[in-house]
N, CA, C and O atoms as a MOPAC input file, in Angstrom:
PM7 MOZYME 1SCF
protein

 N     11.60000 1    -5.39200 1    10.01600 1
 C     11.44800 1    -6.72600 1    10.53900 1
 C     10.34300 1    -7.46400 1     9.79600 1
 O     10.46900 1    -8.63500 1     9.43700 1
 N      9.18100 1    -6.68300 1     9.56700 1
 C      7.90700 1    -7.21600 1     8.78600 1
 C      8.42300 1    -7.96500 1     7.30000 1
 O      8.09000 1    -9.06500 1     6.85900 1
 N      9.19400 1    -7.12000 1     6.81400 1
 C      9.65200 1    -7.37900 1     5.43600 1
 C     10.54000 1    -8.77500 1     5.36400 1
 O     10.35000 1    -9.64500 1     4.51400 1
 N     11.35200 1    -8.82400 1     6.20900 1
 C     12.73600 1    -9.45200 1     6.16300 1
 C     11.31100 1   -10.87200 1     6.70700 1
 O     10.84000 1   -11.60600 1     5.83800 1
 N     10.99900 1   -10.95200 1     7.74800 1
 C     10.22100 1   -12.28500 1     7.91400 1
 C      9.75200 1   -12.72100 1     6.98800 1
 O     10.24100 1   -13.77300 1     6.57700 1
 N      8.62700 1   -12.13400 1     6.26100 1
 C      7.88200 1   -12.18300 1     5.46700 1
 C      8.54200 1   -13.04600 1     4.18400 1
 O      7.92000 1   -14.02500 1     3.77400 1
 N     10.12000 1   -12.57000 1     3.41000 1
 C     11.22200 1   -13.14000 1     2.56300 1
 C     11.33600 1   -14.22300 1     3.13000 1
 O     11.16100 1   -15.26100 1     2.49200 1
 N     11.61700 1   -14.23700 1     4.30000 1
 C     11.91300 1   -15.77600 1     5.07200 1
 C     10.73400 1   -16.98600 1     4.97800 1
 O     10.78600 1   -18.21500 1     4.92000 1
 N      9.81100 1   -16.14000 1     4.99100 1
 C      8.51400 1   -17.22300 1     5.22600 1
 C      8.22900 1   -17.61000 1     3.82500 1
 O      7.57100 1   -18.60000 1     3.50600 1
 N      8.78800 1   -16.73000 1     2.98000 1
 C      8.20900 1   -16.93100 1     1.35100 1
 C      6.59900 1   -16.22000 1     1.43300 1
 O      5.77600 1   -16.91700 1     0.84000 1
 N      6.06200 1   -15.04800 1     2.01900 1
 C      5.34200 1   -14.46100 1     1.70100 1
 C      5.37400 1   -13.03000 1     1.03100 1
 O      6.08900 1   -12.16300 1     1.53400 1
 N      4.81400 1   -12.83200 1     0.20300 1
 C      4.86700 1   -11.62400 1    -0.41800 1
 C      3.90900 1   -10.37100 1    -0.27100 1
 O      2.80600 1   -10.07100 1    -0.72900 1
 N      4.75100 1    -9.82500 1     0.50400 1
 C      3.68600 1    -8.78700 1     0.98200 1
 C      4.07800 1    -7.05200 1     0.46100 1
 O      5.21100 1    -6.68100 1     0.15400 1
 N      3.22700 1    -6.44900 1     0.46300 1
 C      2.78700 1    -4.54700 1     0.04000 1
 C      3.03500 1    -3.82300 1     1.25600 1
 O      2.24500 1    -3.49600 1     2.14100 1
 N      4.18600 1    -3.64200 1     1.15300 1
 C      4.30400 1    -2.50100 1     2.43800 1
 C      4.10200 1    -1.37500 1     2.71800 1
 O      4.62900 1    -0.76600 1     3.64800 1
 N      3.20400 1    -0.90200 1     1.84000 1
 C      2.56500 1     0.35500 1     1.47000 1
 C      0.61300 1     0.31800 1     2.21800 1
 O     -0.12600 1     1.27300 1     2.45500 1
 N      0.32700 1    -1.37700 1     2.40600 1
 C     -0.58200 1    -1.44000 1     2.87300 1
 C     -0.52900 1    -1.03800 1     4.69700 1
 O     -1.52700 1    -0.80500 1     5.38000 1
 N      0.68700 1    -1.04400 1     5.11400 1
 C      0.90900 1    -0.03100 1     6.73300 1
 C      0.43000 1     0.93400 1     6.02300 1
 O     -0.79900 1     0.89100 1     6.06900 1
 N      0.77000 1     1.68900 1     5.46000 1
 C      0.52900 1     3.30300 1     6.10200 1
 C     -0.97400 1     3.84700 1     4.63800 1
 O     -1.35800 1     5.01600 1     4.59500 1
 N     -1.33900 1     3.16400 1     4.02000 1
 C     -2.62900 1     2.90600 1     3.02800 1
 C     -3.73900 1     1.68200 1     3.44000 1
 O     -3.51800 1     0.49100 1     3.22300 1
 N     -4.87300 1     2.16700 1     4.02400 1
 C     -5.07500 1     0.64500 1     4.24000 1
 C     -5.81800 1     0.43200 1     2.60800 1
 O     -6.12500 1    -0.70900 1     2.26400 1
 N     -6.01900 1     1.38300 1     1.85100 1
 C     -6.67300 1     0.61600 1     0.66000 1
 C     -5.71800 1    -0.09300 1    -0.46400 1
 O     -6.06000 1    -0.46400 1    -1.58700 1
 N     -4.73400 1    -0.16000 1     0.00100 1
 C     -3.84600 1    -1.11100 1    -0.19100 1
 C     -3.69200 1    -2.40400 1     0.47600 1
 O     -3.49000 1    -2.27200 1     1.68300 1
 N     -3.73500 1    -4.00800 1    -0.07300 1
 C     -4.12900 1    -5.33500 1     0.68000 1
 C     -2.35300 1    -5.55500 1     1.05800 1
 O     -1.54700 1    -5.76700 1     0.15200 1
 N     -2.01200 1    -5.47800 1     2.26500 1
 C     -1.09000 1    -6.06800 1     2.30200 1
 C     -0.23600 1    -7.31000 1     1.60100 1
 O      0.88600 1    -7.31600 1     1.09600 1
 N     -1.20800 1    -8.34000 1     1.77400 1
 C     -0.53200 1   -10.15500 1     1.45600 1
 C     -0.35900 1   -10.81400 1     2.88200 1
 O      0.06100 1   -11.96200 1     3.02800 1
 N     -0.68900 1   -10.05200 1     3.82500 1
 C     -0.55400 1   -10.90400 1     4.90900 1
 C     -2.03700 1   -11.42400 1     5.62200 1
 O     -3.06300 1   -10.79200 1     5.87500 1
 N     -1.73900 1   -12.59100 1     5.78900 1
 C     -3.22700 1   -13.30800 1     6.27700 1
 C     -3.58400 1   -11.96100 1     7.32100 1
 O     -2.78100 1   -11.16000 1     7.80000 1
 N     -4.83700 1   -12.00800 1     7.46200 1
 C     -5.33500 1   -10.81700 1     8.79900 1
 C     -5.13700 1    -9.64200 1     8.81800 1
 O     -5.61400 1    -8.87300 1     9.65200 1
 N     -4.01800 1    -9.18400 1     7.41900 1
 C     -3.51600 1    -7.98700 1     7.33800 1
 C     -4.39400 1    -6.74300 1     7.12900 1
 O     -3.96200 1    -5.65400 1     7.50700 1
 N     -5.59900 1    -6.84100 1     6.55000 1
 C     -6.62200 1    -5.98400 1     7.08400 1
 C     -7.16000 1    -5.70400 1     8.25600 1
 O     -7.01700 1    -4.55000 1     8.66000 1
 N     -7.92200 1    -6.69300 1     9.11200 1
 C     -8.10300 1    -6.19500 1    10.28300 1
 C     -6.43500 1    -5.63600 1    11.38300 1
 O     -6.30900 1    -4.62500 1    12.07400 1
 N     -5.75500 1    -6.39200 1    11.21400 1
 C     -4.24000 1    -5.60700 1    11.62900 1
 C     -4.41100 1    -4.25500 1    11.53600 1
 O     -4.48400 1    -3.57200 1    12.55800 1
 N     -4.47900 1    -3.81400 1    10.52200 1
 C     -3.85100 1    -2.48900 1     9.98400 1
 C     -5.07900 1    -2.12200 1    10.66000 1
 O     -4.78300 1    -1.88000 1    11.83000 1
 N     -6.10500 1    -1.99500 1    10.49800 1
 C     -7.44300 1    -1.29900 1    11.10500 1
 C     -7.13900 1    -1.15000 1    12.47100 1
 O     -7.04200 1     0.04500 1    12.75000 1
 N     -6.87500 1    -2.19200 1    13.81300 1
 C     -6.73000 1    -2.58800 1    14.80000 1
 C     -5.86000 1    -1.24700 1    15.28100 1
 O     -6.18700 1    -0.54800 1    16.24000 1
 N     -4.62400 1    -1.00300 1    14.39100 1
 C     -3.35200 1    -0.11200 1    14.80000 1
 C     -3.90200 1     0.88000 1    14.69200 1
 O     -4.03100 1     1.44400 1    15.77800 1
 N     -4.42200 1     1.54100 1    13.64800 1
 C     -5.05100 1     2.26900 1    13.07100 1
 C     -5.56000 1     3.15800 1    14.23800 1
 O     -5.11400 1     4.22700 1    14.65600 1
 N     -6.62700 1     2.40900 1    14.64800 1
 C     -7.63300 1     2.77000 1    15.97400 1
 C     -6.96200 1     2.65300 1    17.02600 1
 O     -7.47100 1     3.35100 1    17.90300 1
 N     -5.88600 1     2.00600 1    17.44900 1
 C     -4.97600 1     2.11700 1    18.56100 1
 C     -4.50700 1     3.46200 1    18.76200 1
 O     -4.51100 1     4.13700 1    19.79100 1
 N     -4.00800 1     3.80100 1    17.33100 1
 C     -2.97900 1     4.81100 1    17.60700 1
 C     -4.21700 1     6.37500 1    17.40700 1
 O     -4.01100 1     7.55900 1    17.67500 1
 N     -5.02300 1     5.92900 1    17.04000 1
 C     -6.38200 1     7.31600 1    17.20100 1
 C     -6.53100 1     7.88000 1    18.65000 1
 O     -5.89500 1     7.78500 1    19.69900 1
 N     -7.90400 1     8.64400 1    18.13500 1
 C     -8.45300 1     9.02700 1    19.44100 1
 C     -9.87100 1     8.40200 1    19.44400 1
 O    -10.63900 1     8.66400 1    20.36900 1
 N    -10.26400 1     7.51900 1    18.35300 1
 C    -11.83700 1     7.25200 1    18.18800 1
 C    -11.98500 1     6.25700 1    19.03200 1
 O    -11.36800 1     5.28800 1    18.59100 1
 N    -12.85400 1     5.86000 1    20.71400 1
 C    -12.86900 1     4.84400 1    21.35000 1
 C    -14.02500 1     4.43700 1    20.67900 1
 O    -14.37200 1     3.39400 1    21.23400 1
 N    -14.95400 1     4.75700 1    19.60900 1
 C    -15.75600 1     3.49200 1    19.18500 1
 C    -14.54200 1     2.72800 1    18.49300 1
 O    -13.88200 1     1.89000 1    19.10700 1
 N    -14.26700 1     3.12000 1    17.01200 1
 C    -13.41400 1     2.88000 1    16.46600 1
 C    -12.76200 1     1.86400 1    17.22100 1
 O    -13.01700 1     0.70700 1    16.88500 1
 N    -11.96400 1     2.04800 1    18.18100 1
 C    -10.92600 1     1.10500 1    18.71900 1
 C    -11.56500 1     0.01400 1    19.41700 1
 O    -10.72500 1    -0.76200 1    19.87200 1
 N    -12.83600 1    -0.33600 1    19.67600 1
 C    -13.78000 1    -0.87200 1    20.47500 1
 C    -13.77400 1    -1.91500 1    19.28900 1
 O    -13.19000 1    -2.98700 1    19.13400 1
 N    -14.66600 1    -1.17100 1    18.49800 1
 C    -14.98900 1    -1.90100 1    16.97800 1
 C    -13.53600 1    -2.84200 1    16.25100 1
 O    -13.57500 1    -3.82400 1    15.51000 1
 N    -12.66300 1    -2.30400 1    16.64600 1
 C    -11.31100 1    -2.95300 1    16.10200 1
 C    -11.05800 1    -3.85400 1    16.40000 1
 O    -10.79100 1    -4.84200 1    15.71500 1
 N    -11.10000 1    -3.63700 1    18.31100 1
 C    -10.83300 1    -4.87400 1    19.43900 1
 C    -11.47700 1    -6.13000 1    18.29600 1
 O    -10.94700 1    -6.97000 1    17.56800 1
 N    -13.22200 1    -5.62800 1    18.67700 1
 C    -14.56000 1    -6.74600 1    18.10300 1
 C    -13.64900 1    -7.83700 1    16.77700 1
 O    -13.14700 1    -8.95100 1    16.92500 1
 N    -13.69600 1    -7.30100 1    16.02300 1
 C    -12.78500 1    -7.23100 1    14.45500 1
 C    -11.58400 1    -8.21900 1    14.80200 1
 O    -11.26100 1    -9.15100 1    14.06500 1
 N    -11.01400 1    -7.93700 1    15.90000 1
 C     -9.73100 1    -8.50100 1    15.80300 1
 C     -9.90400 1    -9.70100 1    16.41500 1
 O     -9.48000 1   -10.71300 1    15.85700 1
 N    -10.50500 1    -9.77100 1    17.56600 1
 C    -10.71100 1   -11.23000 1    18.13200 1
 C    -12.00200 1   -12.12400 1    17.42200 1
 O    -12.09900 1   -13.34700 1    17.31800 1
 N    -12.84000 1   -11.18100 1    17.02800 1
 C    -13.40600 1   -12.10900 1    15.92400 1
 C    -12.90100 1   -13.16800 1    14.63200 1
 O    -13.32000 1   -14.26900 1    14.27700 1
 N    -11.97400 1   -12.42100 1    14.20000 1
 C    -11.15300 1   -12.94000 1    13.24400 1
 C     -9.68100 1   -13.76000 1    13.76900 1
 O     -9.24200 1   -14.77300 1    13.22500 1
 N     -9.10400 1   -13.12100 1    14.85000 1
 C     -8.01000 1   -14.10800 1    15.20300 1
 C     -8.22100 1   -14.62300 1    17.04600 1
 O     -7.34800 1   -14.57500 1    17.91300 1
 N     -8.89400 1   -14.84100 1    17.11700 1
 C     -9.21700 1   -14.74000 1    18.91100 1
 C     -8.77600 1   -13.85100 1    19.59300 1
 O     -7.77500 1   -13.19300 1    19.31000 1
 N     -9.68600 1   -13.67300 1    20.89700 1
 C     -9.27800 1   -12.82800 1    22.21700 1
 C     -7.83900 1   -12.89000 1    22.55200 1
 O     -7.36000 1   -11.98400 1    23.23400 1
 N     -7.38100 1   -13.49800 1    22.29600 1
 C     -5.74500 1   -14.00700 1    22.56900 1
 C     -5.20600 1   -12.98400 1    21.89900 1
 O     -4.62300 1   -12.14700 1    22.58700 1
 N     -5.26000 1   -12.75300 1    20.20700 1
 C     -4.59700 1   -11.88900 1    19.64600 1
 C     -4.82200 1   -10.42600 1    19.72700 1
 O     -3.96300 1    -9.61200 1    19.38800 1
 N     -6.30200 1   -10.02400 1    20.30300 1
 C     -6.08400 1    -8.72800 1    21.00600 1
 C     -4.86900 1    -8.60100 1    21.89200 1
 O     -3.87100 1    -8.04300 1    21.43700 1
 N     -4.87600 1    -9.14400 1    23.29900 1
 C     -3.71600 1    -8.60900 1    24.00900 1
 C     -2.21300 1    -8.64800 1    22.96700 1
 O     -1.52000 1    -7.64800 1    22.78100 1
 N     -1.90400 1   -10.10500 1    22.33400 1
 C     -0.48700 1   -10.02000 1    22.23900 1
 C     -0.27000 1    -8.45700 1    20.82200 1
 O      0.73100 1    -7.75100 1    20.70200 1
 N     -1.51200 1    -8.37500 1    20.02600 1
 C     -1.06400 1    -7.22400 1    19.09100 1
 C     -0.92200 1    -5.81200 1    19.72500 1
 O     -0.35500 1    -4.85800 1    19.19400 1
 N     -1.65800 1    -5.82900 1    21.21600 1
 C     -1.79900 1    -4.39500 1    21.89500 1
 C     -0.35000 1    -4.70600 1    22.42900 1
 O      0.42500 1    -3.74900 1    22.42000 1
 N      0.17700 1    -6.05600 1    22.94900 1
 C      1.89000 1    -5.61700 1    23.38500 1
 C      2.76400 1    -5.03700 1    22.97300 1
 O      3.55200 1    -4.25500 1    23.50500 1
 N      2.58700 1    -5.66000 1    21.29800 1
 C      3.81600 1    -5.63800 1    20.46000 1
 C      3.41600 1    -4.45300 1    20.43200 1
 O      4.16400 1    -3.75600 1    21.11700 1
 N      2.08300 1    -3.52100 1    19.68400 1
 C      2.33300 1    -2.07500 1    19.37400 1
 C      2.96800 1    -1.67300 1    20.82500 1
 O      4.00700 1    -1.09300 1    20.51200 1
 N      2.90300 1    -1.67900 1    21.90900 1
 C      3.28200 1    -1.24600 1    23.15600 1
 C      4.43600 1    -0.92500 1    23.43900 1
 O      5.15300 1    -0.07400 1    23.96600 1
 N      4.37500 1    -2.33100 1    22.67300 1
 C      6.64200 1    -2.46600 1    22.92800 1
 C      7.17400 1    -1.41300 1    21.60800 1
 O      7.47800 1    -0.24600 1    21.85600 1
 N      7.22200 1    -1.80400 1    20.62500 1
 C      7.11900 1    -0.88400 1    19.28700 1
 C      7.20800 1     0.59600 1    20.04400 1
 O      8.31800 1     1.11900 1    20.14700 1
 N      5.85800 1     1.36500 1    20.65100 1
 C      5.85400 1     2.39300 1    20.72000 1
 C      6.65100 1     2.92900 1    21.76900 1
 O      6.75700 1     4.15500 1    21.81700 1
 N      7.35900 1     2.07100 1    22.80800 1
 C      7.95300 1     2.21900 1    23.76700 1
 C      9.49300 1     2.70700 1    23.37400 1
 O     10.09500 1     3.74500 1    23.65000 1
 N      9.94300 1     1.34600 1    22.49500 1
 C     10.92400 1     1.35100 1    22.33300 1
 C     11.63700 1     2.86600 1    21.34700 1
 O     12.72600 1     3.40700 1    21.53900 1
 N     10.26400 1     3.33700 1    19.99900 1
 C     10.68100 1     4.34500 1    19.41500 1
 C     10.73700 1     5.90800 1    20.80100 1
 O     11.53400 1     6.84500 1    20.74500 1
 N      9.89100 1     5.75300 1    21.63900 1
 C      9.76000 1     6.61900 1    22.39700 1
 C     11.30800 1     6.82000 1    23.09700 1
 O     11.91900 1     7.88800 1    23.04800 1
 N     11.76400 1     5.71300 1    23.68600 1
 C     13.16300 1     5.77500 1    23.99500 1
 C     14.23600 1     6.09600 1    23.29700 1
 O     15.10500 1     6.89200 1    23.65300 1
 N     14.18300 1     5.26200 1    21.92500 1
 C     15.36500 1     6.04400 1    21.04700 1
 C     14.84700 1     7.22400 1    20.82900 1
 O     15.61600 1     7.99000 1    21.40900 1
 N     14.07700 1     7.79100 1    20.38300 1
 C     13.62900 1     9.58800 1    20.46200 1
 C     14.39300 1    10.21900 1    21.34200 1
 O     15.39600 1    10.81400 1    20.95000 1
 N     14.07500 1    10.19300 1    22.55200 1
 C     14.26300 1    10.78600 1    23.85400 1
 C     15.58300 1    10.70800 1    24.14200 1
 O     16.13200 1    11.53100 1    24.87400 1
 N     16.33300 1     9.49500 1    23.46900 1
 C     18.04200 1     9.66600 1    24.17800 1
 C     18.51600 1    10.21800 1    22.95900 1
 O     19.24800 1    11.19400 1    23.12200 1
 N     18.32900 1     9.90700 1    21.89500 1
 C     18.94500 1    10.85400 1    20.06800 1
 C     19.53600 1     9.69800 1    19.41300 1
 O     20.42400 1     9.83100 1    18.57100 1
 N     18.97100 1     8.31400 1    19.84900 1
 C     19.53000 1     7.27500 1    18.93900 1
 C     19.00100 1     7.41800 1    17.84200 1
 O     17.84600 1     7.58100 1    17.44900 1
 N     20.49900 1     7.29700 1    17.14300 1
 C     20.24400 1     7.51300 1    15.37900 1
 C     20.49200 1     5.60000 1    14.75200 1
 O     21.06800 1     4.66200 1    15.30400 1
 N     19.77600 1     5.68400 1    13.44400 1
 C     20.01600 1     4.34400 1    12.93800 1
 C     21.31800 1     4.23900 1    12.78000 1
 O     22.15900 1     5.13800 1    12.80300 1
 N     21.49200 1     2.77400 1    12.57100 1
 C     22.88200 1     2.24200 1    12.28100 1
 C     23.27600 1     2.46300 1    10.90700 1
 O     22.43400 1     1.82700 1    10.27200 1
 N     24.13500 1     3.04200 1    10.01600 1
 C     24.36300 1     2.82200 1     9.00900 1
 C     23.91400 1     2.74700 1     8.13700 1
 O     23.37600 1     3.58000 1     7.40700 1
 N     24.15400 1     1.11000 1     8.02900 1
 C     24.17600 1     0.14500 1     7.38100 1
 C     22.44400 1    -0.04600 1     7.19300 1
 O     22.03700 1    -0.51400 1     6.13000 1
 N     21.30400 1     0.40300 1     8.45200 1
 C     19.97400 1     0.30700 1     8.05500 1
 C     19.36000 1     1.49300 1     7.50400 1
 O     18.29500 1     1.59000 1     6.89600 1
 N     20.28800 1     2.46600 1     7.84600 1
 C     19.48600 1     3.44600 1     7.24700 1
 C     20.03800 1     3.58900 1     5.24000 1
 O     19.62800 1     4.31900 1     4.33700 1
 N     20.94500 1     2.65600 1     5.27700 1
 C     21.24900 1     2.78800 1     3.71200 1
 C     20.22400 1     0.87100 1     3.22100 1
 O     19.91200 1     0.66100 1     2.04900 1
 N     19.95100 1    -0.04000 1     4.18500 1
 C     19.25400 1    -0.81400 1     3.69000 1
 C     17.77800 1    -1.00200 1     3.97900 1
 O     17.20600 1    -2.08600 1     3.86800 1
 N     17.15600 1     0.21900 1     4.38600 1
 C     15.80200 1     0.72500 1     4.20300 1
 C     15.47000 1     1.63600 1     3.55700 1
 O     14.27000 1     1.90000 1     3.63700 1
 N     16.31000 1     2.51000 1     2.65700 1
 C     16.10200 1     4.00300 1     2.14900 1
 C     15.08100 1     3.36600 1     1.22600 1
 O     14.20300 1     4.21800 1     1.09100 1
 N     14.56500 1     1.61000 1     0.08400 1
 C     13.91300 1     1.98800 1    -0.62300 1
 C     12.29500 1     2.39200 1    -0.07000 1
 O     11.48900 1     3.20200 1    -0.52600 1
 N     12.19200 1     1.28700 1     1.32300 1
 C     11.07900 1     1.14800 1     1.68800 1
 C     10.40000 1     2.50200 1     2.11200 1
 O      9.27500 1     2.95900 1     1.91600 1
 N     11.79900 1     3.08700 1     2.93700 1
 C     11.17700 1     4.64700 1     3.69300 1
 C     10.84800 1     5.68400 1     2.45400 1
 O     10.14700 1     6.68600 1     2.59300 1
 N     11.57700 1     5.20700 1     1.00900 1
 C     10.86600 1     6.62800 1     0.16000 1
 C      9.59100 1     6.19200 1     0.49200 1
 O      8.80800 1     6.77400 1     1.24300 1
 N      9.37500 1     4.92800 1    -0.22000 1
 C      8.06300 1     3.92800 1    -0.89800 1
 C      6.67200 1     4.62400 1     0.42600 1
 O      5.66900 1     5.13200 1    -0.07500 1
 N      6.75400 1     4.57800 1     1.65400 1
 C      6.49600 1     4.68700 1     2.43700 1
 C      6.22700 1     6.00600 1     3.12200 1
 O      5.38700 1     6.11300 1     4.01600 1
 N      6.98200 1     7.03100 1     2.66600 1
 C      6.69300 1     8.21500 1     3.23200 1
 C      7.64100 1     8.60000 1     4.63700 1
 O      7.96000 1     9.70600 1     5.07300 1
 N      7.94200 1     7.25300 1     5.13800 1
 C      8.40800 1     6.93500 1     6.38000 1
 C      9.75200 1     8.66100 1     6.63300 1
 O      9.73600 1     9.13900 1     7.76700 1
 N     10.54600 1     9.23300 1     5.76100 1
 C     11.15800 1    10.07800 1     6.02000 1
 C     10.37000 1    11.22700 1     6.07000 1
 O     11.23800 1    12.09900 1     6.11200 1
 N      9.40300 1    11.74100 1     6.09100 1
 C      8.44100 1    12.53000 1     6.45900 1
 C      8.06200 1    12.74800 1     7.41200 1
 O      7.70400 1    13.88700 1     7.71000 1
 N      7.98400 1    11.39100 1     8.51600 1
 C      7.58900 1    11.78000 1     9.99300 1
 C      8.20100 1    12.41100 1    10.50500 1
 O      9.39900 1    12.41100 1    10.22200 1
 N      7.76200 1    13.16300 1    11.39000 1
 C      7.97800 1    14.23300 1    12.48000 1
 C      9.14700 1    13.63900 1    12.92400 1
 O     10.25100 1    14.07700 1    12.60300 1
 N      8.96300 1    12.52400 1    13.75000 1
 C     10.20800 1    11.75400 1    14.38000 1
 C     11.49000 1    10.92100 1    13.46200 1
 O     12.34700 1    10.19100 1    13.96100 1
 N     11.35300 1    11.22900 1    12.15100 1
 C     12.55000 1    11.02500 1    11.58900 1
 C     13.57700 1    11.74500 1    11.55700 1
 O     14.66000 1    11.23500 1    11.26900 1
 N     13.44800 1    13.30100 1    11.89200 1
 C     14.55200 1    14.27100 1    12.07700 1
 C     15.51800 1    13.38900 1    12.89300 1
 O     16.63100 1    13.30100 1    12.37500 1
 N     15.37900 1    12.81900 1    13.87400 1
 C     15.96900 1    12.21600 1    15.28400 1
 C     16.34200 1    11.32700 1    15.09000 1
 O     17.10100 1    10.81600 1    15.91400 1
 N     16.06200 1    10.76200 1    14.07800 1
 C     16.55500 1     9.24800 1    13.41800 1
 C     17.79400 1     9.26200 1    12.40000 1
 O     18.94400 1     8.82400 1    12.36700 1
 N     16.96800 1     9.97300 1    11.62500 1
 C     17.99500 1    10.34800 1    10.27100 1
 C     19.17700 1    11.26800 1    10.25900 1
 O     20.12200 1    11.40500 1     9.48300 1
 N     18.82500 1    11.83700 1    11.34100 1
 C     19.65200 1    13.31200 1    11.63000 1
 C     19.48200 1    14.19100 1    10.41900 1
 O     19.99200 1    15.31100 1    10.39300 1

């Protein structure tokens, strides 16, 4: 979804900066972002404290809650397809294969369940 907007918007972004943060995305804020998730998905509560700070400093208090939704929803939703054995469609798993080499993304634990 990140990618495909991004074409739409005419921004050009490194999608290698998700899962590297010493890689700059191209997306405005895309550093503190990636940091923010980063520490979400940890166990470090300074860290994630410090992220919060970081994040509403740079995009307001506002964008703390709505970025803690979306990861929310995000993590919800993979949690559900996990749990029932939804596999990708097709057609996405043959029009993401370059990003998921690029990415590592077929490596996760939870791609067995995806990819079959």
């Amino acid at each position: 979804m990140l990618r495909a907007s991004a074409e739409k918007s005419g921004v050009t972004i490194d999608l290698r900066g998700v899962v590297d943060p010493s890689v700059p995305t191209g997306l405005p804020n895309g550093e503190v972002l990636v940091t923010f998730v980063a520490a979400l998905l940890g166990r470090d509560g300074a860290a994630l404290q410090d992220a919060r700070v970081a994040l509403a400093a740079s995009m307001g208090a506002d964008a703390v809650v709505a970025v803690s939704i979306i990861a929310a929803n995000f993590s919800r939703n993979d949690r559900i397809a996990n749990a029932t054995g939804i596999p990708l469609e097709a057609d996405f798993v043959k029009l993401s294969e370059d990003f998921r080499a690029a990415l590592g993304i077929d490596n996760f634990a939870s791609a067995r369940n995806t990819l079959g």
